[in-house]
N, C-alpha and C positions, 0 to 999 in steps of 0.2 A: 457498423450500425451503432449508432448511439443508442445510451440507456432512456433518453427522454428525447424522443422523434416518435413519430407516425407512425414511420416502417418497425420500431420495435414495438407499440403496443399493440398493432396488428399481427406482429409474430405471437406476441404472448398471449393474446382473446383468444388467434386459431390454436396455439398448441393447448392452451387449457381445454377450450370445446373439444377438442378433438382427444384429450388427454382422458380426461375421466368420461367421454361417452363408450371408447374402448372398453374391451375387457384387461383387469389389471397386468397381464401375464403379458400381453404386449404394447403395456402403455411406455416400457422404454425407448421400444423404436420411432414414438412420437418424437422425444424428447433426441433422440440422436438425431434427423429429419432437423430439427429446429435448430439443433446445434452446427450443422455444415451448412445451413443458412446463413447464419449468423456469423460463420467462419465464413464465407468467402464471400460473404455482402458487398461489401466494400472493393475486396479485390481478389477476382477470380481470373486465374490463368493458368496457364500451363505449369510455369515456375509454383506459385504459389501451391495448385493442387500437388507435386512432386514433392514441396518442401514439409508441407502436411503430411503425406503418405509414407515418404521415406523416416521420420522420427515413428511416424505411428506404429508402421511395421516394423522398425528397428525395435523398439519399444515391447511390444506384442511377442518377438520371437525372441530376443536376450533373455525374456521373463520366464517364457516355459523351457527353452533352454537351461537356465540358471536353477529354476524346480527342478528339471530333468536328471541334471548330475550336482542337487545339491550336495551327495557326502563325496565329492572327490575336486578335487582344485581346478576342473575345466569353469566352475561355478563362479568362481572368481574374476577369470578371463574373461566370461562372455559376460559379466557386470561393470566391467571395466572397457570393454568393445562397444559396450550399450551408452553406458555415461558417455566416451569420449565423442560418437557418432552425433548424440541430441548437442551435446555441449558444442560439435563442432559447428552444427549448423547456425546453431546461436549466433556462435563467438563470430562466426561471417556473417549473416545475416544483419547483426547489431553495432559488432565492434569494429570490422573490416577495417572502416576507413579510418577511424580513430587509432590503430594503429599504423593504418598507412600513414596519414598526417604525424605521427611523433616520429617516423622515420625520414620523412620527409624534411623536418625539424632538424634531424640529427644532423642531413647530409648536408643544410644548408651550415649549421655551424662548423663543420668539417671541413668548407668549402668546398663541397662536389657540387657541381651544376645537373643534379639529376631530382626526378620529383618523378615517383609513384602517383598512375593516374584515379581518382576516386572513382569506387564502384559503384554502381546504381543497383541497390538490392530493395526489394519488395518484397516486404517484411507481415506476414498474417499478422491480427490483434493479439494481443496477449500472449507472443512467443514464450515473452519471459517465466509468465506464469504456467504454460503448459512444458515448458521445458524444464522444470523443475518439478513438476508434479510427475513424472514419467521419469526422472531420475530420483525419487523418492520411494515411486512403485517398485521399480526392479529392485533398490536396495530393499526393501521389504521384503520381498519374495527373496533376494539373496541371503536376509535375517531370520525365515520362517516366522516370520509376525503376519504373513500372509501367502494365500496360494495364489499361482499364475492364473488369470481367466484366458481360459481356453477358446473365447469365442470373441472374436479379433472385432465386430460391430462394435459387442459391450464393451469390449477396452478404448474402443473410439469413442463411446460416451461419456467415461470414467474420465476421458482425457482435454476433450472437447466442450463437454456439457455448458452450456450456451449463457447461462448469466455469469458466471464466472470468469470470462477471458478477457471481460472488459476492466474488471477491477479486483479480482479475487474473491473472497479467500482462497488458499491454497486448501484442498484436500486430499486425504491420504485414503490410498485403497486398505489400508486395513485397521482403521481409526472405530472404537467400539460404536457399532451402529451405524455403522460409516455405508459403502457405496454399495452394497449387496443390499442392505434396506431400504435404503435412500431412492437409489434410482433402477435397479432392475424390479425390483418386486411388485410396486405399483403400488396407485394409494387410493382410498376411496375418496369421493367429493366429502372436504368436512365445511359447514356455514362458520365455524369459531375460528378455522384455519384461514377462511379465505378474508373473516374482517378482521382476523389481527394481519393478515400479509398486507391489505389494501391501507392502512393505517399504518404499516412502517413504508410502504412503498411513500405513500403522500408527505411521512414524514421526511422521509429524502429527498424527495422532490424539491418542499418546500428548503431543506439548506440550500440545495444546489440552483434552484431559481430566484428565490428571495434575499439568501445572504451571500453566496459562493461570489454569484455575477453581479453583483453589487460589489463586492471586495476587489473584484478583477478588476474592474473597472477603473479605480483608485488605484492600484497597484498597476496598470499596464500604464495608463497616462504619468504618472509618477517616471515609474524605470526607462520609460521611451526617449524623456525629455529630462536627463535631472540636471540639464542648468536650467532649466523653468523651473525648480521645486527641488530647489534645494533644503536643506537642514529639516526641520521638523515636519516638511513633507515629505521627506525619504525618511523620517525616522517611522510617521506612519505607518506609510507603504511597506517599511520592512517588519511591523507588528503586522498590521493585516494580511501580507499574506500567508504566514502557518494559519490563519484563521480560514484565510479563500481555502488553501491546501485541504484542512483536514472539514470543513463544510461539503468539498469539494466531493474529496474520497468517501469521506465514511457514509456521505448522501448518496453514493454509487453504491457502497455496499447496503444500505438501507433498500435500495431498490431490491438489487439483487437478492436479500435474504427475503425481502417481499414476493418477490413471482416465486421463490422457492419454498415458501411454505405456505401458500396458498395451493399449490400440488403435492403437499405433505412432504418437502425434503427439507434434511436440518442441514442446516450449511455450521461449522465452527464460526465463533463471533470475534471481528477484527481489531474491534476499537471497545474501548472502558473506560470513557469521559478521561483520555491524555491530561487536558489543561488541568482538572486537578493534579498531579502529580508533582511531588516536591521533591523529586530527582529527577536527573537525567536515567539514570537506572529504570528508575519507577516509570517515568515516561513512556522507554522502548518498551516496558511491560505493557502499556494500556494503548501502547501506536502498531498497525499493522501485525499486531499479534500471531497470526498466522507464518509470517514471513520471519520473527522471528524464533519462532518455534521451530522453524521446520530446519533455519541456519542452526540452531541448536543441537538438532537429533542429527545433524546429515555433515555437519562439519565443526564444530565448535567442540563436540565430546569424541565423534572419531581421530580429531587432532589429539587430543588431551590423553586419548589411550593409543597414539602411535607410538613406533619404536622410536624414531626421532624426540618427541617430546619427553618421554618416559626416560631416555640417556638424559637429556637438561635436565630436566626435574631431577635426576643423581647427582648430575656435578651440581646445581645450584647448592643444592642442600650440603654437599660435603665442601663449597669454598664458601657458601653465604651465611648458610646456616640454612634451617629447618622453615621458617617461616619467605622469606625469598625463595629456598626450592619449592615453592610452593606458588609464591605468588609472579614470579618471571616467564616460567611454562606457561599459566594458567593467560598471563595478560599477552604471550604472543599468539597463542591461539586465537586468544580474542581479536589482535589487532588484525590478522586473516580474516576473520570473521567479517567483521566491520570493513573492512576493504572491499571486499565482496559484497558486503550491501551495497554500498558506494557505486560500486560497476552497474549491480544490478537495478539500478535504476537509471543508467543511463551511459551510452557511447563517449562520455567524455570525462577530461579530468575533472571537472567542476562539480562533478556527482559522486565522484570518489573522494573529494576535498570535504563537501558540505554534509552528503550523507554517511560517509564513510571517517575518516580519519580524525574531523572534528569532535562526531559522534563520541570515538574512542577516549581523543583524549581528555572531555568532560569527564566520564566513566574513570578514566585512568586518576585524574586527579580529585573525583569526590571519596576512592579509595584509600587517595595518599593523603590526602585532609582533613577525614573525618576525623579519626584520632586526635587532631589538630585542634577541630574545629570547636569537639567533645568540651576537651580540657579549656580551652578559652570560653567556652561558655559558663560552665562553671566555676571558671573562676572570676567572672564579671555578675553572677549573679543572674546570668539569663534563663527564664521559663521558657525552655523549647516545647511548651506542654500547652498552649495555648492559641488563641485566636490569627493574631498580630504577626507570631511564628512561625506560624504556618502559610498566613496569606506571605509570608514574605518571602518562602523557598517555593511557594507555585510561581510567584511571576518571576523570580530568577530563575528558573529551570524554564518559563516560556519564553524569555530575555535570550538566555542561551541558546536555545530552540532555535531562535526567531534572526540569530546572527549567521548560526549554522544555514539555512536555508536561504541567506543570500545567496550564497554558491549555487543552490541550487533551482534558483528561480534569475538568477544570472546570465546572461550569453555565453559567456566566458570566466574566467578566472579574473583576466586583466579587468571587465566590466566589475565586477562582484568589487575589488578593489576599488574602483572609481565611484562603489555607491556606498561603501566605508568613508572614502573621502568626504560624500557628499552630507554624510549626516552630521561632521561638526561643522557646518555652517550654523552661524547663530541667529536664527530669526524667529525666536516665541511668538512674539507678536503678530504675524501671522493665523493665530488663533482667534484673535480679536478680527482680523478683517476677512470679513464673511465674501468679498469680492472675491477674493484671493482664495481661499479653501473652498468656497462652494463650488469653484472653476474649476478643479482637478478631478474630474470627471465624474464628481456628483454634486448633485444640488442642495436643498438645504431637504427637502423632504425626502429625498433618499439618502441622507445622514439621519434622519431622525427613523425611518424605517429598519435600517439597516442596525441603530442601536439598541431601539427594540426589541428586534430578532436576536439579537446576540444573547441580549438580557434573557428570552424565551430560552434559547439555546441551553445555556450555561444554567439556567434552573431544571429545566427535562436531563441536563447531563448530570448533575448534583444528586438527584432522586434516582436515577439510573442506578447511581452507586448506592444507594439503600432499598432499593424494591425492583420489582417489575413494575413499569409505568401503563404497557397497555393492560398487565392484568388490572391493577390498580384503576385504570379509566375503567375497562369493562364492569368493576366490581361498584362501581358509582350509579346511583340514580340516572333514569334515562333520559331527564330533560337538561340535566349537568353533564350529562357525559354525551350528549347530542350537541349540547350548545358550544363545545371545547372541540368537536370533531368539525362541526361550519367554521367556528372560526380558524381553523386549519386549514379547512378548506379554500375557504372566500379569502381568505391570505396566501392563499397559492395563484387563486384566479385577479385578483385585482392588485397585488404585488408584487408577482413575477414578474422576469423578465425574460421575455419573448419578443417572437415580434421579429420584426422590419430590424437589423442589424446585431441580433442573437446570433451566437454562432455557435450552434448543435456539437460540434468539438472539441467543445471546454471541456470536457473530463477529463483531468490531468494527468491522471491515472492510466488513463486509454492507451495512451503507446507503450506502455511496457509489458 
């Protein structure tokens, strides 16, 4: 079920009626109801109900389990029975055949005439992310940061809850304020709750219909064809689309934290205006936030304090010295880390190349340079304290960005190379012949829309980072702050794109 379809704002009108006409104490089981909707919309069968059931109870009994004998070391085991069970389902579900194919790969360069046949798995929404939020829970419960819930619906909800699966965020059962307030306890109807939800829901909307599919549009006739559009229309195409990407995502989650606080629940917030950001560092802080927090708390610091890690960190320090034992541990961990992203957005290697290992080694070498980078600026006399300096590490870090995510907006590895190639063809002039660029799947007034939007974009993202923008509208006179809400709106309805050749499952985000 798409976030912007029919069939979802007719789930969300009945679950809100139905939500707050309830009494608070079982307005959960609405919201569960709405959630195994949502979960088998799409695709409901045997397989799929089993593949849902078996992590859910796996999930549900390793947790009170792991409570049950937390001071003795069976706690362990049944935390490690729990992980590998959700993990295994995953890892077939998602990966199967991706490693079938590299084994396949292998036996062909080995010369055996043998080929594993691919499996056909039917995969629920948002595995990725419930499968991680459920190995997050038990490690919780196995850290006493939280206790097991005892009643196996609620842990259905905690795990299921129905705007989440399509794009995140990740949330934690025992995050302060988190799912005991959120979603079992119930909310009263609030009028302030429901027009600040309906005002980020619209403001999502409008990236993901006005600018998202508008960039797609450019970017899929581009990548389809690039000996038609060559050189500075594949250099486009590979600018625009981190733009489609993160228009794409952050308007799903703009949705989703809209129907959730319109029923009073606070979801954690994913995105922090990225394009400002003048690292790659600073970037992964302000991009899917969620996701890496949680690689943070669940593998990035339990590496860091393993016994494997902790022997490196000694020999580094007694053959490197003190500052390498420190910084070799620290950056293999990470490079796991970041591998792991890489997968986790996708059964292939092109996702482990562009989100994963590229990622790192940006990371790794603004580490090894900035010392570098310090001392030559200084001594040429350069004000890194300024306008000019700053505008010039945002667009090298969305430059960098924006190389990375060939890979991942790629077919392949070998294709992602063939659209490297393609951008040093040299043809500028092409910008002067309006034939030629207006033809690549937009015209001159959906160029001129779409720049607009950006410009709107990029100004609400700017102030984002100094205030609250819908408190700040609400705190405005009411024929100012009326006049800024139509024209949001009448820019949703006369600029979207819908319609006769729309396709409901552009959210990018959605398969994972």
């Amino acid at each position: 079920m798409n976030l912007i379809s029919l069939s979802f704002v007719l789930l969300c009108i009945i679950t809100l009626i139905i939500y707050f006409v309830i009494p608070k104490k079982i307005q959960w089981i609405v919201l569960l109801i709405s959630s195994l909707v949502f979960l088998f919309y799409d695709n409901f069968s045997l397989g799929t109900f089993l593949q849902a059931g078996v992590v859910l109870l796996t999930t549900y009994t390793m947790a009170r389990l792991i409570e049950k004998n937390r001071d003795s070391k069976k706690a362990k085991y049944f935390l490690i029975t729990g992980i590998l069970i959700v993990l295994g389902v995953l890892l077939y579900i998602k990966y199967s055949n991706m490693f079938l194919s590299m084994f396949n790969s292998l036996f062909g360069i080995v010369g055996l005439n043998f080929k594993f046949k691919m499996i056909n798995t039917v995969s629920l929404v948002g595995i990725s992310y419930y499968s991680l939020i459920m190995i997050s829970y038990m490690t919780d419960v196995y850290r006493g940061t939280c206790k097991a819930q005892k009643n196996i619906l609620k842990c259905a909800l905690f795990v299921y809850y129905f705007p989440i699966l399509n794009s995140g965020p990740f949330i934690r059962y025992g995050e302060p304020g988190g799912v005991e307030n959120n979603l079992y306890n119930g909310h009263k109807f609030s009028y302030e709750h429901m027009c600040s939800g309906l005002i980020r829901i619209a403001w999502g909307v409008f990236k993901v219909l006005v600018i998202s599919i508008r960039l797609g549009y450019f970017v899929d006739t581009v990548f389809s064809d690039l000996n038609a559009y060559p050189g500075i229309f594949t250099i486009i195409a590979v600018c625009f689309f981190p733009l489609q990407l993160y228009t794409n995502f952050s308007g799903s989650i703009d949705i989703i934290m809209g129907v959730s606080e319109i029923m009073g629940i606070e979801l954690p917030e994913n995105f922090t205006s990225p394009f400002f950001s003048r690292t790659i560092t600073e970037f992964w802080r302000n991009w899917h936030i969620t996701l890496g927090s949680w690689l943070k708390d669940y593998v990035f610091y339990p590496l860091q304090l393993s016994s494997g890690i902790q022997k490196l960190t000694k020999f580094c320090k007694n053959h490197f010295g003190k500052k390498a034992g420190k910084k070799i541990p620290m950056f293999l961990s990470m490079f796991i880390m970041w591998i792991l992203i890489g997968a986790w957005h996708g059964g292939a290697v092109k996702f482990i190349i562009g989100s994963g290992v590229l990622q790192f080694v940006y990371i790794l070498l603004e580490d090894l340079l900035t010392p570098i980078s310090e001392k030559l600026n200084k001594k040429l006399g350069i004000n890194t304290d300024t306008f000019g300096y700053r505008l010039y590490q945002m667009v090298r870090t969305f430059l960098l960005f924006s190389l990375a995510m060939v890979f991942f907006r790629a077919d392949s590895v070998s294709n992602a190379i063939e659209i490297f190639k393609n951008m040093f063809v040299w043809n500028p002039w092409v910008l002067l012949d309006n034939a030629s660029l207006y033809n690549a799947g937009l015209d001159l007034l959906d160029f001129r829309i779409l720049i607009i939007s950006l410009v709107v974009l990029f100004i609400v993202d700017y102030l984002k980072r100094k205030m609250n923008v819908r408190e700040k509208l609400f705190s405005q006179n009411i024929v100012f702050r009326w006049l800024l809400i139509y024209a949001l709106l009448f820019s949703i309805i006369i600029f979207g794109c819908y319609g006769p050749g729309y396709d409901a499952a552009d959210f990018i985000y959605r398969g994972f």
